[in-house]
C-alpha positions as CSV (number, residue, x, y, z in Angstrom):
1,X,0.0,0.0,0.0
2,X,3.1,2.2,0.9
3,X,4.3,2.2,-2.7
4,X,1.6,3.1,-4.2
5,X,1.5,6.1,-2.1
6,X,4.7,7.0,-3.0
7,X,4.6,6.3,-6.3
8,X,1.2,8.5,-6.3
9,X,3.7,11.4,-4.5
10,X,6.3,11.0,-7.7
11,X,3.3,11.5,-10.1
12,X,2.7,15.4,-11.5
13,X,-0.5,16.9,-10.4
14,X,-0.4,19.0,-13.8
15,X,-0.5,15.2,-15.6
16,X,-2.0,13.6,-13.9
17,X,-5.4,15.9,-13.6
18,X,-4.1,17.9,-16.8
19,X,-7.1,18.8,-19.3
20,X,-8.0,17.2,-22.8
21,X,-9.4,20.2,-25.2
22,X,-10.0,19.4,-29.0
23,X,-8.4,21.2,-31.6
24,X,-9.2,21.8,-34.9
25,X,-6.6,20.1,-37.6
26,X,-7.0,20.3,-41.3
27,X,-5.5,16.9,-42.6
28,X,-4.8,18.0,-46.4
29,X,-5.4,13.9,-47.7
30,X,-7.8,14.2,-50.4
31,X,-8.3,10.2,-49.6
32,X,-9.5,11.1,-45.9
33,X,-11.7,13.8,-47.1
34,X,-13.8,11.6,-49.8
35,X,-13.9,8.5,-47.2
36,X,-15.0,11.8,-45.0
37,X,-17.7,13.0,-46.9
38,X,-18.5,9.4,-49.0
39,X,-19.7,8.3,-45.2
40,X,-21.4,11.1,-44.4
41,X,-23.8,11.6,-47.7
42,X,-24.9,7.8,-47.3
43,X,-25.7,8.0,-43.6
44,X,-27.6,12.1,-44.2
45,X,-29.6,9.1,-46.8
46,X,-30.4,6.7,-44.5
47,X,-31.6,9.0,-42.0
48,X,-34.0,10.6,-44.7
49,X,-34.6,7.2,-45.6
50,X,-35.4,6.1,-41.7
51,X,-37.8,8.6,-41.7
52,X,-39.9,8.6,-44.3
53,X,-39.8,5.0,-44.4
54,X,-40.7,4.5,-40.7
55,X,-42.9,7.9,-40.4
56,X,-41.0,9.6,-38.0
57,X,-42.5,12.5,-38.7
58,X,-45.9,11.1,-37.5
59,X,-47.3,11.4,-33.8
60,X,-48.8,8.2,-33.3
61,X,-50.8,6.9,-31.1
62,X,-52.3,3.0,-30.5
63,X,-56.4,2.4,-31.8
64,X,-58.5,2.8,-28.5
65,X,-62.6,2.1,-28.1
66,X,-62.9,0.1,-31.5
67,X,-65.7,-2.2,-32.5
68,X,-65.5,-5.4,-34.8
69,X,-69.4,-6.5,-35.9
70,X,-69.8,-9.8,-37.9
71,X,-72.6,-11.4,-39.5
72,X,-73.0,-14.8,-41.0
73,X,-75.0,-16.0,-44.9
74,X,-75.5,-19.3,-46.3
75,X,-77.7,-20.3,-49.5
76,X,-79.0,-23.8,-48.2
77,X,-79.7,-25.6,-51.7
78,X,-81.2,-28.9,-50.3
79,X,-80.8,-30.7,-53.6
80,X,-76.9,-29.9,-53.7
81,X,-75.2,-33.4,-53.3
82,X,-73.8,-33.6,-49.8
83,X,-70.0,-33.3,-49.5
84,X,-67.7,-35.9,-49.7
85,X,-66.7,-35.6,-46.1
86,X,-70.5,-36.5,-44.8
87,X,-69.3,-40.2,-45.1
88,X,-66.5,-40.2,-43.0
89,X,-67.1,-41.5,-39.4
90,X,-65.6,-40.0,-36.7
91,X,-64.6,-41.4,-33.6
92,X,-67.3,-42.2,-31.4
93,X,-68.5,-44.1,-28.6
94,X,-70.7,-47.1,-28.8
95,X,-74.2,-45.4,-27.7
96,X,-72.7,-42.6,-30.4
97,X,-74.1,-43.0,-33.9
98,X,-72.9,-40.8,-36.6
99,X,-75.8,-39.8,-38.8
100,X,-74.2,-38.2,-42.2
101,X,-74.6,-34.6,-42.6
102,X,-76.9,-31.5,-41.4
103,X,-77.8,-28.6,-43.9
104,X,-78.2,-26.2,-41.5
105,X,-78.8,-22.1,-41.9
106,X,-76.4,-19.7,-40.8
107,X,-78.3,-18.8,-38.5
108,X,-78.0,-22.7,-36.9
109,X,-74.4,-23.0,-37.8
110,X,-73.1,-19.5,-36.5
111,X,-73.8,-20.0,-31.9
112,X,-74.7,-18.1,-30.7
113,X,-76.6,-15.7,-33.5
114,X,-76.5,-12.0,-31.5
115,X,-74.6,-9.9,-34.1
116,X,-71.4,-11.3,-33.3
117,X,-69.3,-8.7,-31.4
118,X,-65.6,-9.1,-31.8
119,X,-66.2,-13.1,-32.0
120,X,-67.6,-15.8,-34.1
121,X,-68.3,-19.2,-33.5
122,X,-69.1,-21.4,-36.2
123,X,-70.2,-25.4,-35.7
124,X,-68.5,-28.0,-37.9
125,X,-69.6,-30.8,-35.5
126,X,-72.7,-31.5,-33.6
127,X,-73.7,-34.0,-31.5
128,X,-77.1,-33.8,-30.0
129,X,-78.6,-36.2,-26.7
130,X,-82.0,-36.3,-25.2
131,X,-82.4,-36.7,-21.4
132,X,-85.7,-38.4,-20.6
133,X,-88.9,-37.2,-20.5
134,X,-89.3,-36.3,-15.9
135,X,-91.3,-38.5,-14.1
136,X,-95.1,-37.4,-13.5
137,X,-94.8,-37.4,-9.8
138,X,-94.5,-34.1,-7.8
139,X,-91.2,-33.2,-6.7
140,X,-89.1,-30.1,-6.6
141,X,-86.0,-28.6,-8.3
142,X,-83.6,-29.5,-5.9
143,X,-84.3,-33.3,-5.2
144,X,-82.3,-35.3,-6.9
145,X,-84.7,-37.7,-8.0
146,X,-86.2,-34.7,-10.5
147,X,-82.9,-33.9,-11.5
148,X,-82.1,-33.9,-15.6
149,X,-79.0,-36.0,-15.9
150,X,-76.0,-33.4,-17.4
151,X,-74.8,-34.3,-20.9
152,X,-71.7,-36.3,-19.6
153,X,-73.8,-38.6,-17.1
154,X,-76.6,-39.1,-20.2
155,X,-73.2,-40.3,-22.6
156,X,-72.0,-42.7,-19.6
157,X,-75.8,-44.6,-19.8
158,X,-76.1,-47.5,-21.9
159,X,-79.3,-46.9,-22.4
160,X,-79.3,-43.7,-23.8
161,X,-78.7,-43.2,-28.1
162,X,-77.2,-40.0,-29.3
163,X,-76.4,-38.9,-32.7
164,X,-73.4,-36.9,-34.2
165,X,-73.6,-35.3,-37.0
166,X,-71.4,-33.2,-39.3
167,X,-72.6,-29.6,-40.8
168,X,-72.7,-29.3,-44.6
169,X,-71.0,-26.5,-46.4
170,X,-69.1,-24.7,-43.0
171,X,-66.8,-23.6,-46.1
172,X,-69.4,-21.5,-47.9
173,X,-70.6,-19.5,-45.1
174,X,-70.3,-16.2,-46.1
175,X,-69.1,-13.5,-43.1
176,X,-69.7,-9.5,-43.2
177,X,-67.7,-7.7,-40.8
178,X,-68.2,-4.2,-39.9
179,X,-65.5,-2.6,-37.5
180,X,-63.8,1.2,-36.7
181,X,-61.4,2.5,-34.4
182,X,-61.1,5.5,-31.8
183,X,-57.3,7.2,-31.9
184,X,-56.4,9.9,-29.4
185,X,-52.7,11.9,-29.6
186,X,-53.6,13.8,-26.1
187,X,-54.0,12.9,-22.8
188,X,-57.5,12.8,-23.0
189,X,-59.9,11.3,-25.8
190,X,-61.7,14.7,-25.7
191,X,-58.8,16.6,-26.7
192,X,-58.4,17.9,-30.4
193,X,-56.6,15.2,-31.1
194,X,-59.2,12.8,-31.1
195,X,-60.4,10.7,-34.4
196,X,-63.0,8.1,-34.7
197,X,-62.4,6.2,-38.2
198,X,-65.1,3.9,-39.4
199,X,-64.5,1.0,-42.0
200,X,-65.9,2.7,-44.6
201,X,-63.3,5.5,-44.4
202,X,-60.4,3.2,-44.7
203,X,-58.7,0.4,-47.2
204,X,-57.9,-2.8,-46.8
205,X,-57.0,-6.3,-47.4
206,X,-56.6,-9.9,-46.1
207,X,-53.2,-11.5,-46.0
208,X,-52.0,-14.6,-47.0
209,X,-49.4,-16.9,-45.5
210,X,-49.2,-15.6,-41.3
211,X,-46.5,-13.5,-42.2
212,X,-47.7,-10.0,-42.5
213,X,-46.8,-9.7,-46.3
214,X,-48.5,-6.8,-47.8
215,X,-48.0,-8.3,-51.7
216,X,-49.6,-12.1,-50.3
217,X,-53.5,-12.2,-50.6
218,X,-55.7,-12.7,-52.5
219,X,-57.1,-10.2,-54.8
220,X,-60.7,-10.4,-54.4
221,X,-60.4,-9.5,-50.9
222,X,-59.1,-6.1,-51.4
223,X,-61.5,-3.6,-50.1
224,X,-60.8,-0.3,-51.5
225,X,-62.2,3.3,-52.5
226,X,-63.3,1.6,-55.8
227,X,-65.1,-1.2,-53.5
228,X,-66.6,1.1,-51.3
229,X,-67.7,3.3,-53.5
230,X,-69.5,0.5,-56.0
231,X,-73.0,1.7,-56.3
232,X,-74.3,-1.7,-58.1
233,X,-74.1,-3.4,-54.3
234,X,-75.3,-1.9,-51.2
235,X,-72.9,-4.5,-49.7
236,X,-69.8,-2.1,-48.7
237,X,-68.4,-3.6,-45.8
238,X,-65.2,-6.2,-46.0
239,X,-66.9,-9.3,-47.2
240,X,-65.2,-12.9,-47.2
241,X,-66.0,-16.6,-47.5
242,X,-64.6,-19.3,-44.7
243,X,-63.0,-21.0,-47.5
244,X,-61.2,-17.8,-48.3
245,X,-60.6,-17.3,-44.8
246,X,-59.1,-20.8,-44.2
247,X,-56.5,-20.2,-47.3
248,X,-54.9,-17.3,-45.7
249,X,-55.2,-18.4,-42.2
250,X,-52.9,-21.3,-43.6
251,X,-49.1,-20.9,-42.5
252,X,-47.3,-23.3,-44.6
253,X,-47.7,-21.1,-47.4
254,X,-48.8,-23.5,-50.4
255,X,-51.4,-21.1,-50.7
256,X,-53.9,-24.4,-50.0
257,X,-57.0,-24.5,-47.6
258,X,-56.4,-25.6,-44.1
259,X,-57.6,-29.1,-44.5
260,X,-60.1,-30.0,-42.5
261,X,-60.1,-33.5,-42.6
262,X,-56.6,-33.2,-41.2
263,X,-55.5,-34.7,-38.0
264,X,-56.4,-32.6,-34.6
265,X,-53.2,-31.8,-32.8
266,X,-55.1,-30.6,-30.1
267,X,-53.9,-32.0,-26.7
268,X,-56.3,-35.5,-25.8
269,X,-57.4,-35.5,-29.2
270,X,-58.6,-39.2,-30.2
271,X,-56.6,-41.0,-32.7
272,X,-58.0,-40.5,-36.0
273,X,-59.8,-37.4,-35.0
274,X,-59.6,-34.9,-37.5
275,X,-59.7,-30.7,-37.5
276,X,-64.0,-30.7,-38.6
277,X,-64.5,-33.0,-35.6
278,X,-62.5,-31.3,-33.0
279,X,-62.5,-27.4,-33.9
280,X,-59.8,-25.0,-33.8
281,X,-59.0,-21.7,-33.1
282,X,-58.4,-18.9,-35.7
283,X,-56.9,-15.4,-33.9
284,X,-57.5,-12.7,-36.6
285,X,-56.0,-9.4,-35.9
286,X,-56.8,-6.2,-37.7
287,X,-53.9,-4.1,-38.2
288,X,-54.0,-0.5,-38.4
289,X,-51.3,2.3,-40.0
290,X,-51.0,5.2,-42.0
291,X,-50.5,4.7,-45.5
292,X,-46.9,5.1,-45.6
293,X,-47.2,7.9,-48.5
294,X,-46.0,11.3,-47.1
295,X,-48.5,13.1,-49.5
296,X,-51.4,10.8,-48.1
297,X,-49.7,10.6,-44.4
298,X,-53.7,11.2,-43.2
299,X,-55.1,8.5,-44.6
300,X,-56.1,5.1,-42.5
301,X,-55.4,1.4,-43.8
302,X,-55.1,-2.1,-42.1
303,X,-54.6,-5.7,-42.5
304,X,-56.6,-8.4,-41.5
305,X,-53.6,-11.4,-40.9
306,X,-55.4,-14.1,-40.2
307,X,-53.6,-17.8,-38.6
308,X,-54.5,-20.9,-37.7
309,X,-53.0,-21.7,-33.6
310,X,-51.9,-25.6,-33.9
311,X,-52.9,-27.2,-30.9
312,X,-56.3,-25.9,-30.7
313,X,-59.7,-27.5,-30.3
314,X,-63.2,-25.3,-30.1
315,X,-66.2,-26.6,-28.4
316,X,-69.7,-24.9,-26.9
317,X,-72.3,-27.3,-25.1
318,X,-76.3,-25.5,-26.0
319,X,-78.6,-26.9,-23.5
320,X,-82.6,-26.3,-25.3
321,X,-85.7,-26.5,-23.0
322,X,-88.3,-29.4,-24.4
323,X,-91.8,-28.6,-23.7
324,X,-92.2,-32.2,-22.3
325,X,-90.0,-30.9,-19.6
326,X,-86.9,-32.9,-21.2
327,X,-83.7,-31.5,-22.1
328,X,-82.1,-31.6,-25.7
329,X,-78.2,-30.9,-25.7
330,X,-76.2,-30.1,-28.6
331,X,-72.7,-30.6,-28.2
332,X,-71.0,-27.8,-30.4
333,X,-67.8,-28.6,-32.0
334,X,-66.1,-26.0,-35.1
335,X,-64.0,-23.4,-35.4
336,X,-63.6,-19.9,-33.8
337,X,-62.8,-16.7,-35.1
338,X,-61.1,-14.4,-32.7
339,X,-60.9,-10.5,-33.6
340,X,-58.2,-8.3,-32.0
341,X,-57.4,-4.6,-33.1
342,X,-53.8,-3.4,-32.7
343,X,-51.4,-1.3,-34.7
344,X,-50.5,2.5,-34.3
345,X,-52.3,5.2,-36.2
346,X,-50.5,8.9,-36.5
347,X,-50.8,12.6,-37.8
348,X,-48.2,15.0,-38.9
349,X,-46.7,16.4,-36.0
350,X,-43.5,19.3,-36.2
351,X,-42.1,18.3,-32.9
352,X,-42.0,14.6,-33.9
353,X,-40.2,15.1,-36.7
354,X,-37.7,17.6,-35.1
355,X,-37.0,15.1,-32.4
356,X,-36.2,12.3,-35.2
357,X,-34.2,14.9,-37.1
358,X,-31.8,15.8,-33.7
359,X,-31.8,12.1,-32.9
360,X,-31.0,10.6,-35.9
361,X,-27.8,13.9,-36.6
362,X,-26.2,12.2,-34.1
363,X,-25.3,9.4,-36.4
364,X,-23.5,11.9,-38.4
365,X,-20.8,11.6,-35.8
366,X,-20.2,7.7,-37.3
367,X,-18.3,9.4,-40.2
368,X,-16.0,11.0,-38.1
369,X,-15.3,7.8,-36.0
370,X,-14.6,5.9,-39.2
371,X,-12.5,8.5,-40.5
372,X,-10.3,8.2,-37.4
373,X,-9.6,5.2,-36.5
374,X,-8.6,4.6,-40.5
375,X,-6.3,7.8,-40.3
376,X,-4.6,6.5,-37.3
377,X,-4.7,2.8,-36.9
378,X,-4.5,1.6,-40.8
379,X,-3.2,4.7,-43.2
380,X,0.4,4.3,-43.7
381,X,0.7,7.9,-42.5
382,X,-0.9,7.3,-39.1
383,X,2.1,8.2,-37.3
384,X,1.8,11.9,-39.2
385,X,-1.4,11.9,-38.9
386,X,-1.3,11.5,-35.0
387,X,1.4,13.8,-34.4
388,X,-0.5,16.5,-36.1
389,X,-3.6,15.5,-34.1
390,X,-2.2,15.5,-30.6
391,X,-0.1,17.8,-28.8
392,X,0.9,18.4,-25.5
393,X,1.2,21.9,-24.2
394,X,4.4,22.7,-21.9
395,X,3.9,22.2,-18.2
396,X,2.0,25.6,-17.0
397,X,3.3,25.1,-13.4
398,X,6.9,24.6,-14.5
399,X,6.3,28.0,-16.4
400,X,4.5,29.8,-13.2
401,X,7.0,29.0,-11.3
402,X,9.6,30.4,-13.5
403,X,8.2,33.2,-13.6
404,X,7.9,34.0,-10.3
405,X,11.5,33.6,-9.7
406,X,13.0,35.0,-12.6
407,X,10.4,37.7,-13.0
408,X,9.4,40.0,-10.0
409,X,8.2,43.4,-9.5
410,X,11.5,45.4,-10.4
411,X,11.6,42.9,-14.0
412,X,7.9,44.5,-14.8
413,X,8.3,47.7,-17.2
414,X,8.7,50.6,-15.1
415,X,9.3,54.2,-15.6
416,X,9.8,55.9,-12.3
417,X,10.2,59.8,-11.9
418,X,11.8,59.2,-8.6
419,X,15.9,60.5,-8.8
420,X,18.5,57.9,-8.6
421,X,19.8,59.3,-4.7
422,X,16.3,59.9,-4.2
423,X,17.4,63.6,-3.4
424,X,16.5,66.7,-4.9
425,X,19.8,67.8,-5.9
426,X,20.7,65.2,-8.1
427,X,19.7,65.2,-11.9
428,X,15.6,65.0,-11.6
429,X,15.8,64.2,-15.3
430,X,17.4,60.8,-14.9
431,X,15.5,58.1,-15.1
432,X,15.3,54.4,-14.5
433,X,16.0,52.4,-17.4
434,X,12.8,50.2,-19.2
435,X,13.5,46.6,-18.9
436,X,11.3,44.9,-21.5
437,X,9.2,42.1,-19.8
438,X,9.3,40.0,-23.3
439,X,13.4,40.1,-23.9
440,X,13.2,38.9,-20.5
441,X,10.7,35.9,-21.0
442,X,12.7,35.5,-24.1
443,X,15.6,35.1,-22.4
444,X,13.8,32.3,-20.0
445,X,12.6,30.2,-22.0
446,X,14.2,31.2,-25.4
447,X,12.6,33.2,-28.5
448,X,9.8,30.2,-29.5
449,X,8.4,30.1,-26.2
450,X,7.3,33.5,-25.8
């Protein structure tokens, strides 16, 4: 510990604490200057680039209060040959009979039929049980006696038939979805800053493919201005099949429908069980941005991106009321559709783009890093190049010091009017001679340091 102490008392104060200024050197290397400038015209790109491509110079702000509305259509044609699918047995029990194929109406098929807010649940699978009739004699709710037998207990009695059936033509079901977003840019949604969009007011399409590319999808479901504005429908909203939904909710990118009669992955699935019998889960978020124009930064799109989530099954148990007193339930099994609205909507805003201008300057300073550790690690002039970039000034307490002793009061440039004797008889007119302070310094520390 002792010699660091003393090694700490050997050390210069004036090094040791001394302070690093920057100077300004003009390197005259034409090479330097063009790597120089080169760098910083393609980074003053990118940074326009950055923020035109990226809308920096938008105040954004995520959707807030939106709405998604959906409504279900199917054209029932009774004497359309059932699909091929209505003759393939799923697994079932031994009281479980499968019974072909339902045509049922949307109506029947979507569960349950309220307008559909932010949800839809469409059956692909049904398989529907009967509890008895209740016995005539008097009895109350709560004996058990009276009690209906719940849909698991009725399956578990030997006695007891019930039928599964699958629904024709899920695929053809026809959705209509309404939807619109609330965007606020203040702290409060009353604030000027406020904008309610509606569906109408905006494009869009549906992807393909899961992975958000704006060039996959297919082009009927494109809902723009020349959509909206067709006056031969009154049918304006975004309009799309389940078939067409199931082709871009599929992830592998063939550009095929999710096949139904696939096998379920879901966990306890039964072996042979396939993706109509078991249901699955389809998350559909609607994406939200600005166009990404500059001349049309005000203008809404989005993008519905719709996938399939492996592992998923879908099932809803509808209990119905007999007027015998007898329950009827239907055990719901198909595929729902789950809405979500996210993305970040923006308006032109001066401050935001001044902050992404300052911030993004600062990468100017790259080209200046570059440009030095070149000039000083790898030119073959780096040795040059460094003694012309750092110098070392002389020691400005060694100086003081000098000063003091070499320099005092009587060195200073005087003229006194005082005599020589300091009496009056001598000659008042003689006069001290003037030492110059610089010949002196000069002297010190020779001509250059002066």
């Amino acid at each position: 510990m002792g010699s660091y102490i003393s090694r700490l008392r050997t050390v210069d104060p004036d090094v040791l604490f001394g302070y690093t200024t920057y100077k300004v050197v003009k390197v005259k290397d034409r090479y330097l200057g063009l790597l120089y400038y080169t760098s910083v015209i393609c980074i003053f790109a990118y940074i326009i680039y950055s923020i035109f491509a990226q809308e920096l110079y938008l105040k954004k702000s995520p959707p807030v209060a939106g709405f998604v509305r959906a409504s279900a259509k199917l054209d029932v044609n009774l004497s359309a040959p059932l699909p091929s699918y209505c003759n393939i047995a799923p697994p079932v029990t031994t009281n479980n009979i499968f019974k072909n194929c339902l045509r049922w109406t949307a109506q029947q098929i979507v569960f349950p039929y309220d307008g559909e807010l932010e949800s839809v649940f469409l059956t692909t699978r049904v398989t529907i049980a009967r509890t008895p009739t209740p016995s005539a004699m008097s009895c109350t709710d709560f004996e058990t006696a009276c009690r209906p037998p719940t849909y698991d207990e009725l399956l578990m009695q030997t006695n007891t038939t019930v039928s599964t059936y699958y629904i024709a033509n899920v695929e053809n079901v026809t959705l209509r979805v309404d939807h619109g977003v609330r965007v606020h840019y203040d702290s409060s949604l009353l604030g000027l800053g406020s904008r309610a969009i509606p569906s109408k007011e905006m494009e869009g399409r549906m992807l393909k493919g899961c992975s958000g590319n704006d060039k996959n999808y297919l082009s009927h479901l494109n809902w723009d201005q020349d959509y909206r504005r067709d006056s031969n429908t009154s049918n304006h909203l975004d309009t799309f099949s389940i078939r067409d939904l199931l082709i871009s909710a599929n992830c592998d990118n063939t550009g095929a429908m999710i096949d139904m009669e696939g096998p379920a992955t879901a966990d306890g699935a039964a072996n042979g069980e396939t993706l109509r019998n078991s249901g699955f889960v389809i998350s559909i978020p609607i994406v939200y941005q600005n166009r990404g124009d500059f001349r049309k930064a005000e203008e809404i799109t989005y993008r519905y991106i719709p996938a399939q989530i492996d592992g998923t099954e879908f099932k809803v148990l509808e209990t119905k009321h007999n007027p015998d007193g007898s329950l009827t339930y239907l055990n719901r099994h198909g595929i729902r559709l789950v809405f979500d609205q996210a993305g970040q909507i923006g308006q032109f805003d001066m401050i935001a783009l001044l902050t992404a201008l300052v911030a993004a300057m600062a990468l100017l300073r790259i080209a200046t890093l570059i440009v030095e550790v070149l000039m000083l690690t790898v030119m073959p002039q780096r040795n040059l190049y460094s003694q012309a970039k750092f110098e070392s000034t002389e020691d400005f307490s060694d100086i003081r010091d000098r000063l003091s002793e070499k320099v005092g009061k009587d060195d200073l440039k005087v003229r006194t009017t005082q005599p020589l004797s300091g009496r009056p008889d001598d000659e008042p007119d003689k006069k001290v001679e003037d030492i110059d302070i610089g010949a002196a310094m000069g002297q010190l520390y020779g001509p250059n340091k002066v």
